[in-house]
C-alpha positions in Angstrom: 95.6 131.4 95.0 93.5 128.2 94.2 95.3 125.4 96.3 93.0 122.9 94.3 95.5 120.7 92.4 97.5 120.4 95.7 94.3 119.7 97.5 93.7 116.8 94.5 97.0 115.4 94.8 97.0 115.3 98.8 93.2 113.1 98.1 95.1 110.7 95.8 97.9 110.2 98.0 95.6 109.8 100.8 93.5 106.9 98.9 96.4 105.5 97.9 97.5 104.9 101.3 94.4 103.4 102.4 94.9 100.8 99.7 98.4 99.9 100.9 97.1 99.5 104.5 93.9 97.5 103.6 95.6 95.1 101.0 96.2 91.6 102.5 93.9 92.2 105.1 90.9 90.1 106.1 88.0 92.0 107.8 89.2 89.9 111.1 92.8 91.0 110.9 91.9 94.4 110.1 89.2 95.6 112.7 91.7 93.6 115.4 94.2 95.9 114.7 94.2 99.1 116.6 96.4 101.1 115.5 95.6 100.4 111.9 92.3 101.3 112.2 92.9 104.4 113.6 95.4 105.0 111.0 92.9 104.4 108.0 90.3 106.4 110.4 93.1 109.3 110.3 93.5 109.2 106.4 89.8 108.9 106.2 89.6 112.5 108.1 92.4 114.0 106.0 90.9 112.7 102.8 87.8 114.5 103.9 89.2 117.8 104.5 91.0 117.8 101.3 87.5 117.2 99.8 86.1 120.0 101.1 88.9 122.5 100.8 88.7 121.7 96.7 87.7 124.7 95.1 83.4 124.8 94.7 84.1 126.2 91.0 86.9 123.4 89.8 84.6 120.9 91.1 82.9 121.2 87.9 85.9 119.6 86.0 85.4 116.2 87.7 81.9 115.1 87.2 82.9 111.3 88.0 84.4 112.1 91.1 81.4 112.7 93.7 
C-alpha cells in the first residue's frame, strides 16, 4: 500500500507547525527557549522521516519540492 499522500500530509502539517512556533520570535527569544527548540528539533526529525518514507517512484510528481 503506498502510504505516500499520508506521508505528504504528515510533512505539511509538520512545516506548518514549525511556522506557528517560529512566528513572533526573535533569534534571541527563540534559541533561549529550551523547550521550544527542542520542540522545532523534534518536528525537524519527524519532518525528516516523513521525507524519506515518501515513495522513491511518486517523488517524481514533485519536481519543486527537493
Amino acid at each position: 500500500m503506498d502510504r505516500t499522500p499520508a506521508h505528504m500530509a504528515n510533512m505539511l502539517r509538520f512545516t506548518q507547525e514549525l511556522r506557528s512556533l517560529a512566528k513572533g520570535h526573535t533569534l534571541e527569544s527563540f534559541t533561549s527557549n529550551r523547550v521550544l527548540c527542542l520542540a522545532v528539533e523534534k518536528l525537524f526529525i519527524n519532518l525528516g522521516e516523513a521525507a524519506y518514507r515518501v515513495d522513491s517512484k511518486s517523488v517524481g510528481q514533485w519536481p519543486d519540492i527537493p
